[in-house]
C-alpha positions in Angstrom: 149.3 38.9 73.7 150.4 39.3 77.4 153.7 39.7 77.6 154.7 37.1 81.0 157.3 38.4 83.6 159.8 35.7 85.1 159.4 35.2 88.7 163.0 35.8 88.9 162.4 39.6 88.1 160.2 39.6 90.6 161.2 42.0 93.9 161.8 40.5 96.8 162.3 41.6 100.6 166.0 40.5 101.0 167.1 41.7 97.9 168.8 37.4 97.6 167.3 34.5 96.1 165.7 33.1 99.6 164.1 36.4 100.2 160.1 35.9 100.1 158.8 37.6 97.1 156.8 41.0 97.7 153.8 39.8 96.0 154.2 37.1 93.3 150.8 37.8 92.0 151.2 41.7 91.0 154.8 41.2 89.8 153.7 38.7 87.1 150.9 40.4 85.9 153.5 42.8 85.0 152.5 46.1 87.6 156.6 47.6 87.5 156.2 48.5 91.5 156.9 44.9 92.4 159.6 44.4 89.4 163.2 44.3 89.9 164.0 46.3 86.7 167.5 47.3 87.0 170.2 45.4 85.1 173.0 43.5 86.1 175.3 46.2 85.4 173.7 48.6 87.9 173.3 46.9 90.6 177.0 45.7 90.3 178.4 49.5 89.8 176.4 50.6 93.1 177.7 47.8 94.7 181.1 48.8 94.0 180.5 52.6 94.7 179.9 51.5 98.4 182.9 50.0 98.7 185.6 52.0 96.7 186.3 54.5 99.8 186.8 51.3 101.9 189.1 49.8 99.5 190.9 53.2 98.8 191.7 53.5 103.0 192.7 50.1 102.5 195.6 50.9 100.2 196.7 53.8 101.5 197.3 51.8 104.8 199.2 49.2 103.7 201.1 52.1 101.6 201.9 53.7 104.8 203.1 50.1 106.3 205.0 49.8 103.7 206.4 52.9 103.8 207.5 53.0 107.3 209.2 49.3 106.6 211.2 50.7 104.0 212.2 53.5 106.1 212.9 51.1 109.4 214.8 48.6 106.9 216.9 51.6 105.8 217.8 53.0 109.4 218.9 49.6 110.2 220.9 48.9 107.0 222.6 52.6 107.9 223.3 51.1 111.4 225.2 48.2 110.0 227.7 50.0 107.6 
């Protein structure tokens, strides 16, 4: 028995659903150079490695706004009094 491959593991050159397939015929008879074979979980986890450092400058700027708003807001409280 021939075990049949989805079209939607098939690769593809945008790695999105409107991207043209690489070639259709190869990836269904089952040839693992034109397969996407990594899972779901992967391709999420590298998609959030590319973006941590971005999300990590992120916080520490609006930590440092906040910071210096806190300060500011206690200089003026202190000018009050």
């Amino acid at each position: 028995l021939e075990k049949a491959t989805p079209e939607a593991c098939c690769q593809r050159e945008l790695q999105s659903r409107e991207g043209m397939i690489v070639n259709r015929e190869a990836c269904l008879k089952g040839i693992e150079r034109f397969q996407n074979r990594q899972g779901c979980y992967t391709v999420i986890l590298n998609s959030f490695e590319t973006y941590v450092y971005l999300a990590g400058a992120l916080a520490i700027g609006v930590l440092a706004i906040e910071l210096f708003a806190m300060v500011f807001a206690m200089c003026l409280f202190r000018g009050i009094q």
